[in-house]
N, C-alpha and C positions, 0 to 999 in steps of 0.2 A: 721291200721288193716283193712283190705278187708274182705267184706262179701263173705261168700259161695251163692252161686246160690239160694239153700234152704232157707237161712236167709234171703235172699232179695224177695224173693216167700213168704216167712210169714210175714216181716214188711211192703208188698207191699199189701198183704190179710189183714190185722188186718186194714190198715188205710180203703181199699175200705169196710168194714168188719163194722169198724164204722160208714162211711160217708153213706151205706146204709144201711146195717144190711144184715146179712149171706145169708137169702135166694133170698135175691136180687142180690146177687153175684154169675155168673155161671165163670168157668174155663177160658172158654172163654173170659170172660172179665176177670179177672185176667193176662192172659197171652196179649191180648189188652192191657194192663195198663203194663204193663212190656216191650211191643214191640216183644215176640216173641211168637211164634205159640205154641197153647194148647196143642198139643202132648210134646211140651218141659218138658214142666210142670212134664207131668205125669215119665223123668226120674230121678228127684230128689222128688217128692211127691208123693203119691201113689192117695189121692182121697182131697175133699173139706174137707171132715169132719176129717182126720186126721192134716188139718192144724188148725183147730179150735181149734182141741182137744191140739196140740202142743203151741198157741197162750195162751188158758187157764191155762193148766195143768204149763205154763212157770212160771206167776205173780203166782200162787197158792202155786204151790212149794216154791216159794221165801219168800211169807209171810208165811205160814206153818215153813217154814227151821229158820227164823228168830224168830217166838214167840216161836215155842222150845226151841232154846239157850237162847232166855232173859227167859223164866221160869223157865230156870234151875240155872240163875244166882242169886248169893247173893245179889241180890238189893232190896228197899225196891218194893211195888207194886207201889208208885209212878212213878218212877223210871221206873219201866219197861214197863208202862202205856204209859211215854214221849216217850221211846223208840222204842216201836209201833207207835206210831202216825209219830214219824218222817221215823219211815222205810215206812208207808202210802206216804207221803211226798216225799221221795227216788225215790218209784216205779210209782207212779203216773207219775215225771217227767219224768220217764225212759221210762216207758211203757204206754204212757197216749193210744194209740189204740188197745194197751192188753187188757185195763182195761175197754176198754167198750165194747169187745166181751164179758169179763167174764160177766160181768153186763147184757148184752146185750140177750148176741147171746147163752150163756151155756146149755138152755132150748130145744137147739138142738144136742148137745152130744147126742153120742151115747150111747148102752152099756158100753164099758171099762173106756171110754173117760169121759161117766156121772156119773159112782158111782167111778172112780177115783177121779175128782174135788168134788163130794159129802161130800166123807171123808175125802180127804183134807179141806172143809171148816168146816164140824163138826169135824174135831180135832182143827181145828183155833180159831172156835167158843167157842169149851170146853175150853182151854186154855187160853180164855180171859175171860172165867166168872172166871174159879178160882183164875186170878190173883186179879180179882175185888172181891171174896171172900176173900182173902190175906190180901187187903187192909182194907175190913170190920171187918174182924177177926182182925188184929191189929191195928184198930183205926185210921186209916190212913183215909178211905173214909168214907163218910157219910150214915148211917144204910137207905136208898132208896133201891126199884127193883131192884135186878141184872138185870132183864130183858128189865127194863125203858134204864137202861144206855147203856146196852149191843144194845139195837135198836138206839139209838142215836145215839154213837159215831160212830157205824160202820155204820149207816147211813152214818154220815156225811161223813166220810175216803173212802166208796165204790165209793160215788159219786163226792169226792173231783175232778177228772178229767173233771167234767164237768163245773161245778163252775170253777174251777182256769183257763178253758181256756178261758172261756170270762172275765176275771181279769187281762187282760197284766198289769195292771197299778201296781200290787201287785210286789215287791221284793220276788225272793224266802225265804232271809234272813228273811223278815218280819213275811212270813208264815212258816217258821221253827219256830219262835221265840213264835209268838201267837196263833196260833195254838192248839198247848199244852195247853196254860193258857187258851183258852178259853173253849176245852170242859173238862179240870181238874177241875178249879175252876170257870168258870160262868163269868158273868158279873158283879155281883156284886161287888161292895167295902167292904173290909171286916175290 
């Protein structure tokens, strides 16, 4: 499958996007880094910040799109806990230069662009405490802060592309596998 022009203008923004962060990025060097002249640009994208917005709003939606179907599925909250963390996993691999604009560079959205990804991540956000509620309510997870955990893991999951890329040494298989078990159940031996 062949990219559109546009697609290769945003996975060519998102990588320079990371390597310096948004406002060190002008048009000009985007279209430099691509090989062709800055007016090109402007007939498949209209400005900077609606590529940001489209580089964010992409990974948001994705995780957005996927914790609403596991919330609404009949699993237990463990279950849909794993399930999350590996769509973490999923998209990280997918979009690791998405994923450090969102981290990154979001705090330069615009208008639409910022209270769009706003409430896509507090709907993200509400719908992983209450599945962490789910799991307290029925005895599944251990009576702790929703809050403690809810900072942890999505800690760890935001920044998971930054970690896994200086860890060539890691299997993806390894980090599907433990992953889960480790911010499910701990280190400890039980």
């Amino acid at each position: 499958m062949s990219l559109t022009r546009k697609q290769e203008i945003i996975i060519t923004a998102s990588r320079l996007f990371k390597e310096r962060g948004y406002n060190a990025i002008s048009m000009r060097d985007l279209a430099a880094e691509m090989g062709i002249k800055a007016a090109s640009l402007y007939n498949h994208i209209s400005s900077k910040q609606e590529i940001l917005g489209l580089i964010i709003l992409k990974v948001s939606e994705e995780f957005t799109q996927h914790i609403n179907t596991i919330y609404l599925d009949e699993l237990s909250s463990i279950k849909k806990l794993e399930a999350i963390i590996q769509n973490h996993i999923e998209i990280t691999l997918k979009y690791t230069h998405h994923l450090a604009c969102m981290n990154n560079d979001w705090i330069h959205l615009e208008d639409e662009y910022k209270q769009r990804y706003l409430n896509l991540r507090n709907e993200y956000e509400s719908k992983f405490r209450q599945i962490l509620q789910q799991g307290k309510d029925e005895g599944e997870l251990k009576d702790i802060d929703l809050e403690i955990v809810v900072f942890s893991v999505l800690t760890t999951l935001r920044t998971l592309h930054i970690w896994y890329a200086k860890k060539t040494s890691i299997q993806v298989a390894t980090l599907q596998q433990d992953l889960p078990k480790t911010l499910l159940y701990g280190i400890v031996k039980s």
